[in-house]
Every structure is written in structure tokens, then in C-alpha cells.
PATOR-917453 format. One record per residue (C-alpha): x, y, z. Coordinates in steps of 0.001 Angstrom, whole numbers, padded with zeros to 6 digits, always signed. Example, Ala and Ser with C-alpha at 12.3 -4.5 7.8 and 13.67 -1.06 7.14 Angstrom:
# residues 2
+012300-004500+007800
+013670-001060+007140
END
This chain:
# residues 629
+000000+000000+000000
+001557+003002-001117
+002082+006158+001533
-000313+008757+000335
-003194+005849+000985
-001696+005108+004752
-002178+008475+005546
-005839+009036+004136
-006403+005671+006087
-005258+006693+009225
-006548+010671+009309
-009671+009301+008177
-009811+006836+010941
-008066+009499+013927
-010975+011574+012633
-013475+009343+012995
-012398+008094+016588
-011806+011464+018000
-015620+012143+016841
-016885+009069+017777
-015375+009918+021100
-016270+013394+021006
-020414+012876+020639
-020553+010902+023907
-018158+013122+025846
-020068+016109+024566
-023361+014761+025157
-022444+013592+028547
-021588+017478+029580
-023748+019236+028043
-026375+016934+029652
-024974+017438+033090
-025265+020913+032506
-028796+021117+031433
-029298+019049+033757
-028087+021226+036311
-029475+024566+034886
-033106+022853+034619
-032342+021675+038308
-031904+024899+039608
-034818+026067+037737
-037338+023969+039184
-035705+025015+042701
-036004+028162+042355
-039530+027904+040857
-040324+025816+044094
-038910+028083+046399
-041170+030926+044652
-044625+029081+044935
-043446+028108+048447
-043067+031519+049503
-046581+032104+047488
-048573+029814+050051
-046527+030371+052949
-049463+033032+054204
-052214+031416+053038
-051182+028314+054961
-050071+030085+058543
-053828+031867+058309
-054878+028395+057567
-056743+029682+054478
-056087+026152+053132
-058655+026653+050091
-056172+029479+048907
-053850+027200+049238
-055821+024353+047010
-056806+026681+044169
-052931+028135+043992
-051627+024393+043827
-054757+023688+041040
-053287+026792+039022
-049687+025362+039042
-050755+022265+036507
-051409+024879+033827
-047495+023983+033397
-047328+021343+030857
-043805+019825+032222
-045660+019679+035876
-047174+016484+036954
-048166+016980+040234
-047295+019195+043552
-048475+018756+047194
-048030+020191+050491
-047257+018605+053800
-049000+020700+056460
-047839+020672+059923
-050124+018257+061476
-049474+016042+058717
-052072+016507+056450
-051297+016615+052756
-053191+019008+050182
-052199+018151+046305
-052983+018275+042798
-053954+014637+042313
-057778+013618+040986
-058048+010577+043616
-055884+009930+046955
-052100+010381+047050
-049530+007385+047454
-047879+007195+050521
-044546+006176+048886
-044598+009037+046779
-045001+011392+049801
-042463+009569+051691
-039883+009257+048693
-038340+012571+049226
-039068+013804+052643
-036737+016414+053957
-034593+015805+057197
-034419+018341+059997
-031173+019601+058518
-032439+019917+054991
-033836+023035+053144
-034075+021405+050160
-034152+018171+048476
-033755+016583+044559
-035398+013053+043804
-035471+011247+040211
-037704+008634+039676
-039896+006491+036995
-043671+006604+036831
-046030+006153+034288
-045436+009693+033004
-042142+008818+031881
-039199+010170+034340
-040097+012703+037052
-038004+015176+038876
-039315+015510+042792
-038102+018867+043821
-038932+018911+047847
-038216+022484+049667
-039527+023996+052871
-042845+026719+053301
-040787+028471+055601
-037905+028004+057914
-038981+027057+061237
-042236+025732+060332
-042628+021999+059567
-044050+021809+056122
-042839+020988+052760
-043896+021774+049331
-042741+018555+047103
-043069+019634+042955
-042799+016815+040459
-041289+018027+036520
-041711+015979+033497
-037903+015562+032214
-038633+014381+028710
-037925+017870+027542
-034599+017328+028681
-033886+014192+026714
-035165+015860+023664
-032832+018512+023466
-030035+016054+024561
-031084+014101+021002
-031143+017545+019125
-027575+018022+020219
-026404+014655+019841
-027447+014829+016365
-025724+017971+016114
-022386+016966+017397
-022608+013285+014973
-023608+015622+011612
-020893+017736+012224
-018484+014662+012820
-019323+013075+009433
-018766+016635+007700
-015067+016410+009064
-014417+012760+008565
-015850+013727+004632
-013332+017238+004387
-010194+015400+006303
-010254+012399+004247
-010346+014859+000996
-007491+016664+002819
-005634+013385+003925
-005085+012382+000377
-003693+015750-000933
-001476+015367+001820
-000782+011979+001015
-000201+013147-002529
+001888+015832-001658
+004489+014288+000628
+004332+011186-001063
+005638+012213-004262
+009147+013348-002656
+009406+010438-001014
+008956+008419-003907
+011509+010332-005563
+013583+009240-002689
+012994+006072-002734
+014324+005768-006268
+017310+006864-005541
+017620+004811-001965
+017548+002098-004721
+020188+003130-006671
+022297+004045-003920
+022005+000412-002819
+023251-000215-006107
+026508+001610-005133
+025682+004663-007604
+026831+007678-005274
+026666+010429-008070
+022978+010729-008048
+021378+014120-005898
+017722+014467-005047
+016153+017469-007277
+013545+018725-004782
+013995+022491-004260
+010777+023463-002539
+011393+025887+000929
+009126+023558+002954
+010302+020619+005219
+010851+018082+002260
+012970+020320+000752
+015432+020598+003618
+014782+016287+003694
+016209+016632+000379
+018650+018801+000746
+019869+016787+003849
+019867+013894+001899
+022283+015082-000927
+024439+015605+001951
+024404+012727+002933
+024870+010814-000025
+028472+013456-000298
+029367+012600+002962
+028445+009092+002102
+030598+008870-000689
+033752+010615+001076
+033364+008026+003996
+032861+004899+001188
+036532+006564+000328
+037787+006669+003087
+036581+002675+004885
+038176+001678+001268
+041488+003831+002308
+041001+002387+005849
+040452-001231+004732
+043395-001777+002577
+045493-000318+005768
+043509-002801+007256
+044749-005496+005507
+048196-004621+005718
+048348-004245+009353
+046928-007987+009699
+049283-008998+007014
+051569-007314+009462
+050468-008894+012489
+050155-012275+010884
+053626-012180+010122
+054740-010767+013440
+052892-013315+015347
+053784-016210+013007
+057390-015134+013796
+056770-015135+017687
+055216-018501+017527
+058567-019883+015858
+060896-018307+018786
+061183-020363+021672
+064003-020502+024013
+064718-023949+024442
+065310-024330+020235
+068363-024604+018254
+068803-020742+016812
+068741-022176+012971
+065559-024008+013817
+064244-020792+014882
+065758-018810+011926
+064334-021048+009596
+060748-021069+010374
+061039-017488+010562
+062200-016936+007447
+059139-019469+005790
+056256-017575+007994
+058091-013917+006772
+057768-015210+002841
+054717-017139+003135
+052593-013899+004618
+054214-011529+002491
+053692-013412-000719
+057861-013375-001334
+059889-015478-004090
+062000-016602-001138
+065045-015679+000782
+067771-016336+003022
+069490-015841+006546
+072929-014806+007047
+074596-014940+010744
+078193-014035+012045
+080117-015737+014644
+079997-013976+018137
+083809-013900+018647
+084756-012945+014580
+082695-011366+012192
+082839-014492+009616
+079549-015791+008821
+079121-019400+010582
+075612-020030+008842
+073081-019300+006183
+069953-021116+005680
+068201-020602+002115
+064500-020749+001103
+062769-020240-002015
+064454-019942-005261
+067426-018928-002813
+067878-022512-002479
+069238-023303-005452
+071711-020608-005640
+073852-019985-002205
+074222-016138-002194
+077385-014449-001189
+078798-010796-001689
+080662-011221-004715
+078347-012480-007093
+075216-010269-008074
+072839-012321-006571
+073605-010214-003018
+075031-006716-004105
+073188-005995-000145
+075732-007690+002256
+076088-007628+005789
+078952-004661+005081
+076405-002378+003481
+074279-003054+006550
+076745-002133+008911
+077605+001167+007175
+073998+002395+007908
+071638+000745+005450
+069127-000379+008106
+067295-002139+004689
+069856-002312+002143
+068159-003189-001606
+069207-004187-004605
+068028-006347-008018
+068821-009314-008903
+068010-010661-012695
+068155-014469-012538
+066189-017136-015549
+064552-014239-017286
+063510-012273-014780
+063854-009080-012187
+063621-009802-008231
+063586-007083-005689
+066378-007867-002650
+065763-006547+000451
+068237-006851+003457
+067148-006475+006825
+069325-006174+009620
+069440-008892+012337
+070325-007001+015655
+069906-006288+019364
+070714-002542+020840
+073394-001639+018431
+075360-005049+017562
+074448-006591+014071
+074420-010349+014555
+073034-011169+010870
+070958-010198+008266
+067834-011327+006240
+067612-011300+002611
+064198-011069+000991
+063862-012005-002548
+060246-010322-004058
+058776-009598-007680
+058576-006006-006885
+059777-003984-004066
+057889-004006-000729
+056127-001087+000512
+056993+000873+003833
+054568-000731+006293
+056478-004318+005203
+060019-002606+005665
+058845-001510+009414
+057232-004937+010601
+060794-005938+008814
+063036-004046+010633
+061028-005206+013551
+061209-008272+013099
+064922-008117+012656
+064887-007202+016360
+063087-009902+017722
+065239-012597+016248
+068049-010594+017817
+066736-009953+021021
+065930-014088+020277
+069330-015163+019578
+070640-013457+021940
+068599-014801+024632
+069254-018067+023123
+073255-017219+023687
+072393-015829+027569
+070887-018986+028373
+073515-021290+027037
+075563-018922+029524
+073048-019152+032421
+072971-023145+031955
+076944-023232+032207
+076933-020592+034522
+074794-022537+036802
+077108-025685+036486
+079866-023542+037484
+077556-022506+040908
+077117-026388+041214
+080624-027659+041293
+081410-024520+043635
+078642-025453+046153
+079980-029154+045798
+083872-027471+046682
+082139-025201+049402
+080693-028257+050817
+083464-030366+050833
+086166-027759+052079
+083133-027220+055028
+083755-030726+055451
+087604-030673+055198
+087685-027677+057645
+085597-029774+060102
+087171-031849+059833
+090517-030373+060347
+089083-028718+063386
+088592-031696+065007
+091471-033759+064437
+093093-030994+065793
+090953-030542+068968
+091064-034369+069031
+094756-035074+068884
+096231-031855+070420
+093953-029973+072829
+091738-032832+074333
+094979-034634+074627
+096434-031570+076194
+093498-031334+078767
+093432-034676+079694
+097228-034118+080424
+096241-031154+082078
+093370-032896+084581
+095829-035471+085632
+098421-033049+086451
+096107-031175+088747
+095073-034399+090105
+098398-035600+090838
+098912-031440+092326
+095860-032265+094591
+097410-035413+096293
+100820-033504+097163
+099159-030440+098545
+099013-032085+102191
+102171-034235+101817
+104546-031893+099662
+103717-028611+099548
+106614-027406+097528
+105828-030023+094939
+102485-028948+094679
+103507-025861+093505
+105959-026519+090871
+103507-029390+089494
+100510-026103+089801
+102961-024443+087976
+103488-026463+085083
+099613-027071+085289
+099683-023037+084582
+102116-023345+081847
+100185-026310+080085
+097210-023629+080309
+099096-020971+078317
+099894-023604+075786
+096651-025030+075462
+094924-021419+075140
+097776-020650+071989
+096518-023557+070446
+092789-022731+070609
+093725-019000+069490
+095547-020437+066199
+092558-022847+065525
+090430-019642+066219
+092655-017285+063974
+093066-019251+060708
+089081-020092+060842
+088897-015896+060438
+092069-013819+061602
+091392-010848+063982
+093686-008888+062523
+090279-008469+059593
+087956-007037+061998
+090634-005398+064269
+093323-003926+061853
+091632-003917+058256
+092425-005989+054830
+095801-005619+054020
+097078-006410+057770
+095361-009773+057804
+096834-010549+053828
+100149-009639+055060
+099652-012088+058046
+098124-014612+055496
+100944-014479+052877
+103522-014438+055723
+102224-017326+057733
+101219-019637+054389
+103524-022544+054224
+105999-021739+051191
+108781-023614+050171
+110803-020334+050498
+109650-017621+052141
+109021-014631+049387
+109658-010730+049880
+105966-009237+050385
+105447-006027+049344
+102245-004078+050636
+101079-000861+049060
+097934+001029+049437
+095367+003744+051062
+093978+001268+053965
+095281+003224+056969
+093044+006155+055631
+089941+004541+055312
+087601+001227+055894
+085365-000245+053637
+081828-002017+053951
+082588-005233+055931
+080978-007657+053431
+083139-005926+050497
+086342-006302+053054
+085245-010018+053763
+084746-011030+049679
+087953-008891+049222
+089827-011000+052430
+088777-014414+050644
+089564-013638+047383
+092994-012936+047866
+093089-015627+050427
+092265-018063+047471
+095347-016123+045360
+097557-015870+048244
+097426-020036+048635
+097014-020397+045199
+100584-018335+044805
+101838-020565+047902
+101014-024067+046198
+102275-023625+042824
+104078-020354+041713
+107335-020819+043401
+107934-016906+043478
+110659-015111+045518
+108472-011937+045597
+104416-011348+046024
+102894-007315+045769
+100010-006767+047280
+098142-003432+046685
+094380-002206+047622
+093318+001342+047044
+089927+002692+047745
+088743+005052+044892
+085311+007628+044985
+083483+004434+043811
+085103+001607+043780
+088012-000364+045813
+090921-002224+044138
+092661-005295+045566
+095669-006491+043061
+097781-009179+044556
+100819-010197+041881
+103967-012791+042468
+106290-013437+040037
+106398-017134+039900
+106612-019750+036753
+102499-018651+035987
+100390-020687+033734
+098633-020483+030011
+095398-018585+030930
+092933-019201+028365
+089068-018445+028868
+088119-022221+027367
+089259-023750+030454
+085876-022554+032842
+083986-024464+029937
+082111-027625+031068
+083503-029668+028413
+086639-029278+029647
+086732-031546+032325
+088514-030653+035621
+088044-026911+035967
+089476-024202+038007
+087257-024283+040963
+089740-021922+043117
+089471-019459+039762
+085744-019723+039432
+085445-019505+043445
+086865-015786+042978
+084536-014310+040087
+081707-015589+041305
+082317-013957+044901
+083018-010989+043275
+080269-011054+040939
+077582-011724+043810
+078421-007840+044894
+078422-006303+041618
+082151-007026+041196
+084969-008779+038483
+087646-010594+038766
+090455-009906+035506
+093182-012696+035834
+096415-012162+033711
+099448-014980+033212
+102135-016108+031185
+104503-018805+031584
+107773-017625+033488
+106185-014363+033867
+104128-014881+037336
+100402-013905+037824
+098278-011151+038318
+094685-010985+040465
+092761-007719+040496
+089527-007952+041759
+087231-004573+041503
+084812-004199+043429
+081840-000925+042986
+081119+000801+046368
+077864+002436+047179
+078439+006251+047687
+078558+005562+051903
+080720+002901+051786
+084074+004749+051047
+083573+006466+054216
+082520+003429+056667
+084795+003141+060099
+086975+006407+059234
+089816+006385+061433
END
């Protein structure tokens, strides 16, 4: 059904509700206020004739009465009217007796001056209008009114109201369809072209130009349809970035998938390189890496028609090389012309912070745009920040070996020292004290006989004492000297070095700043230990005839370099490897002291040429000032 109809339709049928409505509502009032008018009409009327035989009746000229209540049926809408006298009798209008009912059906009450009663007789519907003669005197004058007048003119109006109705339901429905014409014709215009824009044609414009509300629809509308076809420009615009940022993030996340930290790098390296040239739609590629220690390149893994030929940089298959990289090309490119035909090379740099571990060569039929050199160059750093993960956890795992085998030696020189401990409480001091309680025994039995042997055997007792008390004080001393806590560092080494057991006794030679200042204790105790470990180390096996020991405390940092000049040894860093068997616990023992505080240990030797310890070790800003003397 077209528009114009739906809104004939529906004014024609609010028009004809709100009238059929309207007649009863109307009726309804205006009938209550007829009603009421007529009501107070036939009150008032009442209260007139009441006041007309209110004489007559006190004078009890009750015939003037009778004739006055005769004269009131002249009035075509009265039926009948009656008095109630005082003493109960009851003069009226009626031919025969009066009903009882009907004099009782509207009787006044003591407070009432006045009093309405409707009822049905056989006179159609009567109005009882009751009132009083006269205030203080017990009569009433009772007045019944035909009310079919008042139904007629309620039909007059009625018919009125419903003529009128069906004139406007006639003029709005004529109205409702010009209307419906009118606004309908626009719309169908509009409609039209809804179509075609569906259709995707943008370049059509409504031509409505009239200065009413339609026109301004219209003229909306063809700004719409502009604003339409800029944002149909743009979502295209938008879409294609779209796809190139999932093409992005399918290739970064295919990449992230393939590193994991427990695989081999060139497992990694390759299924990077096939997720990189299977989401970018690429001819294939390769991976170049260099050796940590030299900048040779250990590996390359191929893909694609790469595979066939193995690139290097003096053919012009790779005119990008890792070189070209390094001098600032982040992504190098270059053509290659191989069986006919022209591929695009891009290198991308394979790096973490600064360092460039590798590169990634990108074979493509035509050269990539920007968005795929960023997510690149990105990628570039992952596999870095990947391999060199990979390379930190190799370190951690033989780092952590390293930690093992020096728990093991902790343990076992805990053991050893235990043991040494009590062998030497065992054999010397509890055989001491047992020597000691039978000499005081024995002292005991010649107090009473011999006094003067009593004493000299006390007196040895005393000088066993002495010895026995130097004994516990070395056992006491060489599990941590005084001389650390009392005197500083480079007392106790000098103690250390001169009391180790050498085969000959070397010159020691102590240099430094300790009598100015004292460190942190836990720095002095890592410091005391390492070049304990050197100290013995020097006394075991480097047969020198001189040892240097020097310790300076700098703004932030403190030194400790201990050096002999003894036959040395071939220091090469392989040896802390864990493929290399028996390692240098004692050696390890010292860096990783030092590195638990933030510190190093640098270890230099040559054969014939002795050996060198520094240890460096940072200090926080306070310590350089603790226990100032």
C-alpha cells in the first residue's frame, strides 16, 4: 500500500475516533449541565410558589392554598405538587388519593432546606423537587417536573455533534489524500534513488527544491549521499590499511610462535624466514649470521628460489651484504636478474641494541612497501633480542654448572675444615686437657704431703694452660684472623701471605690507602677471601721469591691487586667451559664472589712471567667512608 493511501487511512480513521469519542463526551456534559441549569430552575420555581402559600397556609386559608396548587398544573412539564401541612395533612394536585410512597420518597430531614429526587412513573421520568414553606415551620412543598424535555434537546444536540463529525471525517479524508499526494511524491523520488544508492551509484542528488520541510529532507539527503561517498573513500582507504596491518600482524605473530628458548637458533631462523615469505607473498630468501667472537659468517639457511643458488657478496645475486648493513643501510636493496627475470632484494638487519648479529635477505617480484620494511626491521629485532637470549641462556645453563661444582667445593672444604678442626681438637687440645686434669690431680694429692711439689707441678699445670689457650687461638685465627675485623684488609693478607707454608719464604710487598679509610665489611670479607684463594694459590704452585700486594679505595670503587712473580700458567678463557673436564674451581670460586656484589675478577698470566689478580669491586656512595679512622 503506497504512503499517500496510509495516511488518508489513518486521518480518516483518527478523525473518525476522536468524533466518535467526542459525541458521547459532549453529550455527557452538556447533559450534566442542562441538567443542572433545569435543576436549579425547578428550585427556584419551588422556592417561589413556596413563599406564594406560605401566608395562606399560617392563616390556615387552606382553600387558597388548594386553588394556587390547582393553578400550578397549567405547566405542561408539571405532573403533580403537594403540600405537607404541619399536622401532617397533605393538600395536592392529584384527581383521587395520594400514594404514601410518593409522599415519603423525598421527605426532607431536619437539617435539609431542600431536596432533589429522580424517579420512573407512568409519566415517563419525574423530577421531585422537595423544599420547605418556611424556615422554622414543619411543612414541605414537594413539585414533580416531566424531564422528557430534557432528553429531547439532549437528542437535538447529539445529532448535532454526529452531523458535524461526518462533515469532518468527509473534508479530512479529501485533505488526507492531498497530503498523502503531496508528501508522497518526494518520497517516492527518494525512494528511487535509496535504490540506486544500494546499487553503489553515489553520483545521483535528489532534485527537490521546494522551501518547505521536504525540501530541507532533500537537501539533507544530498548531503548525505556526499558525505556518504567521502566516507565509502575513506573505509576503502582504511580497509586496505587494514589489511596490511593484519598482514603485518600475521607475520609478526607467526614469527613469535617460531621463537622459543629452548630451540636450536637455525631451527628458529628457519621457520622465521618461511612464515616472513609465506605472509608476504615473497619469491623466497635467506638468513645470514656471524660468529659472536669474529665477524665471519658461521651459517646461512636458504628458502625459495634462494635454495638453489647460495648467495654471497661477490656475485650479483647479493650486491646488499652484511657490510652495506653495517655502514647504515638499516634495509639495504638491490636487483637481482636471474632465468629471465627481475627480483627485488631486500636486506634487513638482524640485531639487538646496536650489535648486528646477521641479516635477512628477501627475494620479491617487486619492491615491498613501507609498512612491510617496518614490521621488517622489527622483526629483525626480535630474532636478535631471540638469539641473543638463546646465547644468555647457554651462559646461564653453564653458569649454573659452574655454581654447582662450587657449592659441591664449598661443601666439601666445610667438610675438610671440620674436619681439620677436630682432628686438631682431638689429637692436640683434648689430649692436652686430659694431660692437664691429671696433672692437677696428681697437684691435689701432694698439697698435704709436699707442699713445695704442689707448687711446681701447679705451675706447670699453669704453663700447660698458656699452651693449650695458643693452640685454641691459632685454631680460632686461621678459621677468620682478627687482625680483619681489628686492623683492616691488608694487615690480615700480610699475616696470610707471611704465615702460608711456602717452600721459600718470598719478599711481600704491601702498598695502598687502607690506613686512611675502611670499607663495607661484606666488600672487606669477599675482598679477604679472594685474595686468600690467590695468596694459597701463589703458595702451592708459583714458586715466586716476591708477592705485591696493593688495595686502594677510589670515589666508587676499591681495588685489591695481589701479583707474584712465579713460573704462571697459560690462561685461556676455554678452560671454565664444562667440556673441559677438571676446571678451576679456586678461579671460578673468585669471580663468582666478586660477581655476587656487583664485582669482576680480571686474571692475567704467562709462563715464566708470574700472575696477576685484580679484583674490583663498585662501592655504594657511603661505603668509602665506613669506620673512618
Amino acid at each position: 500500500m503506497k504512503l499517500g493511501n496510509k495516511i488518508s487511512i489513518v486521518t480518516v480513521a483518527i478523525i473518525a475516533v476522536m468524533g466518535l469519542l467526542t459525541v458521547p463526551l459532549i453529550s455527557h456534559f452538556v447533559g450534566n449541565a442542562l441538567r443542572e441549569s433545569v435543576q436549579d430552575k425547578e428550585i427556584s420555581l419551588a422556592k417561589v410558589v413556596a413563599s406564594n402559600l406560605a401566608n395562606p397556609a399560617l392563616t390556615g386559608n387552606y382553600l387558597t392554598v388548594q386553588r394556587n396548587l390547582e393553578g400550578l398544573k397549567e405547566d405542561r412539564q408539571l405532573v403533580y405538587a403537594f403540600l405537607i401541612l404541619p399536622d401532617g395533612s397533605i393538600l395536592h394536585t392529584f384527581k383521587g388519593n395520594i400514594s404514601s410512597e410518593l409522599v415519603e420518597l423525598n421527605r426532607l430531614t431536619p437539617k435539609q432546606s431542600q431536596a432533589l429526587k429522580s424517579f420512573s412513573s407512568n409519566d415517563g421520568r419525574v423530577e421531585d423537587v422537595g423544599v420547605l414553606l418556611l424556615d422554622g415551620l414543619e411543612s414541605e412543598l414537594h413539585i414533580g417536573y416531566k424531564e422528557d424535555y430534557i432528553q429531547a434537546t439532549l437528542k437535538r444536540v447529539f445529532e448535532t455533534i454526529f452531523t458535524l463529525t461526518l462533515v469532518g471525517v468527509i473534508l479530512g479524508s479529501l485533505a488526507a489524500g492531498a497530503l498523502g499526494k503531496y508528501l508522497s511524491s518526494p518520497i517516492a523520488t527518494l525512494t528511487i534513488l535509496t535504490r540506486k544508492i544500494t546499487e553503489g551509484q553515489l553520483d545521483h542528488r535528489v532534485n527537490i527544491t521546494t522551501k518547505d520541510e521536504v525540501g530541507e529532507l532533500a537537501q539533507s539527503f544530498n548531503r548525505m549521499l556526499t558525505a556518504l561517498e567521502e566516507s565509502m573513500s575513506k573505509i576503502k582507504v582504511a580497509e586496505e590499511e587494514q589489511r596490511i596491518k593484519n598482514r603485518e600482524l600475521s607475520v609478526l605473530n607467526g614469527v613469535a610462535e617460531t621463537i622459543r628458548l629452548g630451540q636450536e637458533i637455525n631451527t628458529v631462523l628457519q621457520d622465521a624466514l618461511v612464515q616472513i615469505v609465506e605472509n608476504l607473498a615473497l619469491s623466497g630468501g635467506w638468513v645470514q649470521l656471524r660468529s659472536r667472537e669474529t665477524t665471519e659468517i658461521n651459517n646461512i639457511i636458504t628458502l625459495g628460489i634462494a635454495e638453489h643458488t647460495i648467495p654471497c657478496s661477490e656475485c650479483e645475486f647479493c650486491e646488499c651484504d652484511l657490510s652495506m648493513i653495517e655502514q647504515g643501510q638499516c634495509l639495504s636493496k638491490s636487483s637481482l636478474h636471474k632465468d629471465g627475470r627481475t627480483y627485488q632484494v631486500t636486506g634487513v638487519p638482524i640485531f639487538v641494541n646496536d650489535r648486528i648479529l646477521g641479516a635477512i635477505y628477501l627475494l620479491s617480484n617487486k619492491e615491498l612497501i613501507s609498512a612491510d620494511l617496518v614490521t621488517l626491521q622489527t622483526i629483525g629485532g626480535q630474532l636478535g633480542t631471540m638469539i641473543e637470549n638463546v646465547n644468555l641462556w647457554k651462559e646461564l645453563k653453564a653458569r649454573e654448572a659452574k655454581v654447582s661444582q662450587l657449592l659441591e667445593k664449598v661443601i666439601v672444604a666445610q667438610e675438610d675444615e671440620r674436619k681439620r678442626i677436630a682432628r686438631e681438637l682431638h689429637d692436640e687440645t683434648s689430649q692436652s686437657l686430659a694431660a692437664l686434669a691429671m696433672r692437677l690431680k696428681v697437684s691435689m694429692g701432694w698439697i698435704h704431703k709436699d707442699t713445695r711439689k704442689a707448687e711446681t707441678l701447679l705451675e706447670e699445670s699453669k704453663d700447660e694452660v698458656v699452651r693449650i689457650m695458643r693452640e685454641l687461638h691459632n685454631i680460632v685465627f686461621h678459621l677468620r684472623p682478627t687482625l680483619l675485623d681489628d686492623l683492616g684488609l691488608v694487615p690480615a693478607l700480610r699475616w696470610l701471605a707471611e704465615s702460608r707454608d711456602w717452600k721459600e719464604p718470598p719478599e711481600v710487598d704491601v702498598q695502598g690507602n687502607w690506613s686512611k679509610e675502611r670499607i663495607d665489611p661484606q666488600v672487606e670479607t669477599t675482598l679477604y677471601r679472594i685474595g686468600q684463594e690467590a695468596i694459597t694459590n701463589a703458595a702451592k704452585y708459583s714458586q715466586a721469591t716476591h708477592l705485591f700486594i696493593e688495595f686502594k679505595v677510589e670515589e666508587t670503587k676499591a681495588i685489591l691487586k695481589i701479583q707474584d712473580n712465579g713460573k704462571g700458567f697459560i690462561w685461556d678463557e676455554n678452560m671454565f667451559e664444562i667440556e673441559q673436564g677438571k676446571k678451576p674451581l679456586g678461579l671460578i670460586g673468585m669471580m663468582e664472589r666478586a660477581s655476587l656484589i656487583g664485582g669482576r675478577v680480571e686474571i692475567y698470566s704467562e709462563v715464566k712471567h708470574g700472575t696477576t689478580v685484580e679484583t674490583v669491586i663498585p662501592l655504594k656512595k657511603e661505603d668509602n667512608s665506613y669506620g673512618k679512622n
